[in-house]
C-alpha positions in Angstrom: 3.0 -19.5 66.5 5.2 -20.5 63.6 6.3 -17.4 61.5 5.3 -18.2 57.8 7.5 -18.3 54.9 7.6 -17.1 51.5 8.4 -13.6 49.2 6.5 -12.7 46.6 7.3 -9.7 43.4 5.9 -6.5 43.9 7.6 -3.6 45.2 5.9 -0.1 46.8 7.5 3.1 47.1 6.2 6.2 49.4 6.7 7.2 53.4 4.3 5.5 55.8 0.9 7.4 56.6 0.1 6.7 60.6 -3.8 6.3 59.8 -4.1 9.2 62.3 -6.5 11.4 60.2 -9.8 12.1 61.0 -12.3 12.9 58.6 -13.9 16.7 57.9 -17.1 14.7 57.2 -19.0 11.5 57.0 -18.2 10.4 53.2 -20.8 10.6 50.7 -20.4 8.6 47.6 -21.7 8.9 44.1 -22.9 5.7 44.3 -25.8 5.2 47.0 -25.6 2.4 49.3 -27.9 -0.6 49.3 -30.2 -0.7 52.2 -30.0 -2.7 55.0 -32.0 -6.3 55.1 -35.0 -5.8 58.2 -34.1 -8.1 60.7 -30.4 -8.5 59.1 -28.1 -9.9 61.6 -24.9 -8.5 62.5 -22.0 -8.0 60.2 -18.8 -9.3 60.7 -15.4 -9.8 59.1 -12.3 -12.0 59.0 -9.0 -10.7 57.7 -6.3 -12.8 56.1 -5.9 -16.2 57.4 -3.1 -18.1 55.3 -3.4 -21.3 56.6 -3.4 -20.9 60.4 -6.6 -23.2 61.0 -6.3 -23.4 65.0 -5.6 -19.2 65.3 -8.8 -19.0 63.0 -10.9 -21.2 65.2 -9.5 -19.8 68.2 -10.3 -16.2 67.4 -13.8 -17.6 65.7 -14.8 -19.0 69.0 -13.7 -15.8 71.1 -15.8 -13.7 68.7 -19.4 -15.6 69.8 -19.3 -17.2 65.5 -18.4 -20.9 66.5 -19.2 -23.0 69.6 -16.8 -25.3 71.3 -16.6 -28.0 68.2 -16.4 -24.7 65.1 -19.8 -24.8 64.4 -21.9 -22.3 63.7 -23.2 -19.9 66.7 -24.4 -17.4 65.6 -27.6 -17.6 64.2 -28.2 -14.6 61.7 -25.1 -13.2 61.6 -23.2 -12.2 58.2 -19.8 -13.1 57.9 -17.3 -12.3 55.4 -14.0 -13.5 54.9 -11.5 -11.1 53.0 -9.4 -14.0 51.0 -6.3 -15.7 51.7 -7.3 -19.1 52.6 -3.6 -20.6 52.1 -0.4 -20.6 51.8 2.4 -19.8 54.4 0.5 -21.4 57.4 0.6 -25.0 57.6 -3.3 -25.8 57.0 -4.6 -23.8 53.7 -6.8 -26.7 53.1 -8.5 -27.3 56.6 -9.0 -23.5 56.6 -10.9 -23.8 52.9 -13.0 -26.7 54.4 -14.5 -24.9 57.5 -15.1 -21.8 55.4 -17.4 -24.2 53.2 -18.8 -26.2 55.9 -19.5 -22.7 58.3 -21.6 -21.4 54.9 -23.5 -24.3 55.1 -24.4 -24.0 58.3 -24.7 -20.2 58.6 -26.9 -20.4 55.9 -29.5 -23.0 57.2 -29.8 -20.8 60.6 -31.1 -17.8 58.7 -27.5 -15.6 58.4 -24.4 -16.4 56.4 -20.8 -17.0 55.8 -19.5 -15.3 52.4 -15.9 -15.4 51.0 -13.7 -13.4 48.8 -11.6 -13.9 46.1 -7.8 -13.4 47.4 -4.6 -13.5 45.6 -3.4 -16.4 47.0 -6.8 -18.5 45.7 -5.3 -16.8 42.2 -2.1 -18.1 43.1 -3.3 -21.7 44.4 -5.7 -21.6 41.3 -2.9 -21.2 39.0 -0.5 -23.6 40.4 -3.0 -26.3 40.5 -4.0 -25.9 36.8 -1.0 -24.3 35.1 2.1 -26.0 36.9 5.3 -25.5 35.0 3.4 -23.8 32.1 5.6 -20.3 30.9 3.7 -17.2 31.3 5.2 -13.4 30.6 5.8 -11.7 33.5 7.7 -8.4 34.5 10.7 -9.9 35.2 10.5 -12.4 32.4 9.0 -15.8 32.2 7.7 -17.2 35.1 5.3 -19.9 36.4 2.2 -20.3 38.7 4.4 -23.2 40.2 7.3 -21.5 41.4 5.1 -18.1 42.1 3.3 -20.3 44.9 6.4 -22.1 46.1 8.2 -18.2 46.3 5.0 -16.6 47.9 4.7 -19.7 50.9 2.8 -22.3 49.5 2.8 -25.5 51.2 3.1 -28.8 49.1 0.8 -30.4 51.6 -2.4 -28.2 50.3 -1.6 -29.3 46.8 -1.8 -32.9 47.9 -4.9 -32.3 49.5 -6.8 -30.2 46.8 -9.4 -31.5 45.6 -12.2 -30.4 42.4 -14.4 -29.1 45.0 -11.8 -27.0 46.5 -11.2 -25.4 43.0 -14.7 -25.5 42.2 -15.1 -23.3 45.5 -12.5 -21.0 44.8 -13.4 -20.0 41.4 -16.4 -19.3 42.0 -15.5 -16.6 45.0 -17.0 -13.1 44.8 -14.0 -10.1 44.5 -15.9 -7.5 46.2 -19.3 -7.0 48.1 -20.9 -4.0 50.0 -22.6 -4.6 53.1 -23.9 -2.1 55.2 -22.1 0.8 53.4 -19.0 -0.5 53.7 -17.2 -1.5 50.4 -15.7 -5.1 50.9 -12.3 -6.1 48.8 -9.7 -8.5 49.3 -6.9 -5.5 48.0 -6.0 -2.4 48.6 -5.6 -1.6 44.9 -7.6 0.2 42.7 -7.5 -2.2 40.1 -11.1 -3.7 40.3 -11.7 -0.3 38.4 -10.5 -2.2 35.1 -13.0 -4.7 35.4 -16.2 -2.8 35.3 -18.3 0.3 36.9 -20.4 -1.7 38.9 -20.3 -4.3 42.1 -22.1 -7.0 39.9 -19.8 -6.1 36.6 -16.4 -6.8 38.4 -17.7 -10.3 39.7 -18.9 -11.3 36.7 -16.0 -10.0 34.3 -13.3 -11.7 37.4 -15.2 -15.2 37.3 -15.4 -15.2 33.7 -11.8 -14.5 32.9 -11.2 -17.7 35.7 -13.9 -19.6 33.4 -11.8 -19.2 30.5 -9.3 -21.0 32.1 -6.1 -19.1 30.3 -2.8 -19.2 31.8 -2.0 -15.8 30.9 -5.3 -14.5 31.6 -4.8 -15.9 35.4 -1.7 -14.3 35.9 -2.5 -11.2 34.9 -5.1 -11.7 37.3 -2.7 -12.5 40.2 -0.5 -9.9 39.1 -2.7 -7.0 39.4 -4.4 -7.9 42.7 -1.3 -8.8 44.1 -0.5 -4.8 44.4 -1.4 -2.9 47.5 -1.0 0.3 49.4 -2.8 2.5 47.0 -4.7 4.0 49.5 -1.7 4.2 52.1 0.5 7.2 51.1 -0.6 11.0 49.8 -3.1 9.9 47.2 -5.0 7.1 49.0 -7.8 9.1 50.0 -8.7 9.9 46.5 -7.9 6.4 45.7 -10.5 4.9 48.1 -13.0 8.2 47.2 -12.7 6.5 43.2 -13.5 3.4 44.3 -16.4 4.0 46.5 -17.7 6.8 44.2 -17.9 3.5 41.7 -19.0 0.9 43.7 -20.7 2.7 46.7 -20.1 2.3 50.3 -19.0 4.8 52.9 -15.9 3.4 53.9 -13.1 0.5 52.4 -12.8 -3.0 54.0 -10.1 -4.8 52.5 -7.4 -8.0 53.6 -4.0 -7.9 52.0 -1.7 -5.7 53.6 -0.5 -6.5 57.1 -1.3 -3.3 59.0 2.4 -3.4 60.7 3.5 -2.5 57.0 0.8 0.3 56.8 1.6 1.7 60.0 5.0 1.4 59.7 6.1 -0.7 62.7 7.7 -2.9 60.5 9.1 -1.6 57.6 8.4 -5.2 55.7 10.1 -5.4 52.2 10.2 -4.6 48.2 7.7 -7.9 47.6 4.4 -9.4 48.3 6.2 -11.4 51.4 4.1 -11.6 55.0 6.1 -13.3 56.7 8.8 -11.2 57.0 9.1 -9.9 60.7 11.6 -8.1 62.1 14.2 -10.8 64.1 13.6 -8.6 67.0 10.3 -7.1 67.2 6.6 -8.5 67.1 4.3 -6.8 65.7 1.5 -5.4 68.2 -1.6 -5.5 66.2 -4.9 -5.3 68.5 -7.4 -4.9 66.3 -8.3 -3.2 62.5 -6.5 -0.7 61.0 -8.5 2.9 60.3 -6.4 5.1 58.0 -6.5 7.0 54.1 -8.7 9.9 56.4 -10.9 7.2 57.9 -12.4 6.1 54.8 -10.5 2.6 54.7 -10.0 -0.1 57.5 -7.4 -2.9 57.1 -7.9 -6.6 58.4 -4.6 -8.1 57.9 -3.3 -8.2 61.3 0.0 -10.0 60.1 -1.1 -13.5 61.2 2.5 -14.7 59.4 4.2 -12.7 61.1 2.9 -13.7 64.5 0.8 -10.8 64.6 -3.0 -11.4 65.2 -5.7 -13.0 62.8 -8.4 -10.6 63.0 -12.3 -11.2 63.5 -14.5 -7.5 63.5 -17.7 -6.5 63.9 -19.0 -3.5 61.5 -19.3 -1.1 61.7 -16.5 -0.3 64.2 -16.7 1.7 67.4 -15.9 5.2 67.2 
């Protein structure tokens, strides 16, 4: 597998947690969860994928989701995909267009295939409407265009974007429960700023991408571009805040490779996952359970050769 490229902004400080924690209790939040469909098939979930089409069939096919030409398999099953469709891998678009065409087909068998909204569809969003246009950042000005270029984006998506692509994208959901668990793309607590309520934050993030504002969208990309809140001393009361708002039992979220939350590789001061250690691989064999086993991470550091992640919820004890 080719390691992907790219560094992004954001720093994190803290010492690693090892996710070893188990909890007093089964977590009961605030908010109740939504019940179950009857005859609902089961739920599934697809951690970050950044452009690595084949590992994402391969690991679609090995999960009973796809048959032998990536259709869909699996009758009534719901699948959700966590966000980060591109960048760093070398087919962002191809990924985007079996996403759309596996809804399609999900849907007319009776289950479905759902998406999030990641911070790379900000960031690919951005570039393709923005460009070279200034916008205010922490370190200065900046732009959506160099942003993507820094943080892996491959020209060849651009050339290959089309309205439907950014129709799609747009349009994505930023969180979802299902089942009791609490479904986000990442592991920050800043949904909480826009709104109290599941339906609230979708609406408030698809409107502000509506309004088509440059600074608007960055702010956007900035905010959801943070991680680890839940990782270090504080995380458990960071995920208990957000399921006590939203509802759910546990967390589900993409974004941070689980070799940076577990500590096997120390990764670096920036958004950057595809970073690996010269000498070391990481050895990711499945989701990440951690923050006293309220939150389960997905990213298994595909960019980094680890492992593109496929999981079936909830997860066996």
């Amino acid at each position: 597998m080719t390691q992907g490229a790219g560094q992004g902004p954001d720093a994190w400080q803290g010492e690693e947690r090892d996710g070893s924690e188990e909890p007093d209790a089964v977590y009961s939040p605030t908010v109740p969860d939504l019940p179950v469909i009857d005859g609902a098939g089961p739920l599934y979930v697809v951690g970050d994928v950044h452009g690595y089409l084949d590992e994402l069939r391969v690991a679609l096919r090995e999960a009973g989701l796809t048959d032998a030409e990536d259709r869909w398999a699996a009758g009534t099953t719901r699948l959700w995909f966590l966000g980060d469709f591109t960048d760093r891998g070398p087919d962002g678009v191809g990924v985007i267009d079996l996403v759309m065409r596996l809804s399609a087909e999900a849907a007319a068998a009776g289950g479905y295939c759902k998406a999030l909204l990641g911070n790379h569809e900000l960031l690919l969003l951005g570039a393709s409407r923005f460009g070279d246009t200034p916008v205010d950042s922490a370190a200065g000005t900046a732009t959506f265009q160099a942003a993507w270029l820094l943080n892996g984006g491959q020209r060849t998506d651009m050339e290959r974007l089309r309205d439907h692509h950014i129709q799609w994208m747009s349009r994505l959901d930023s969180m979802a429960l299902a089942d009791g668990h609490l479904l986000l793309h990442s592991d920050t607590t800043a949904y909480l700023e826009y709104g109290g309520t599941v339906d609230d934050v979708n609406d408030a993030i698809w409107q502000a991408l509506q309004r088509n504002d440059a600074e608007e969208t960055w702010d956007l990309f900035r905010k959801f571009t943070k991680r680890f809140a839940f990782r270090d001393e504080g995380g458990p009361q960071a995920v208990r805040e957000l399921l006590d708002t939203y509802g759910g039992r546990r967390v589900v979220h993409g974004h941070s490779p689980i070799p940076y939350l577990t500590g096997e590789t120390g990764g670096a001061d920036s958004d950057a996952q595809g970073e690996a250690g010269a000498d070391s691989t990481p050895r990711v064999e499945g989701p990440h359970v951690y923050a006293d086993a309220l939150a389960i991470a997905m990213d298994g550091g595909v960019t980094m050769a680890g492992k593109l992640l496929v999981a079936r919820l909830p997860l066996a004890e």
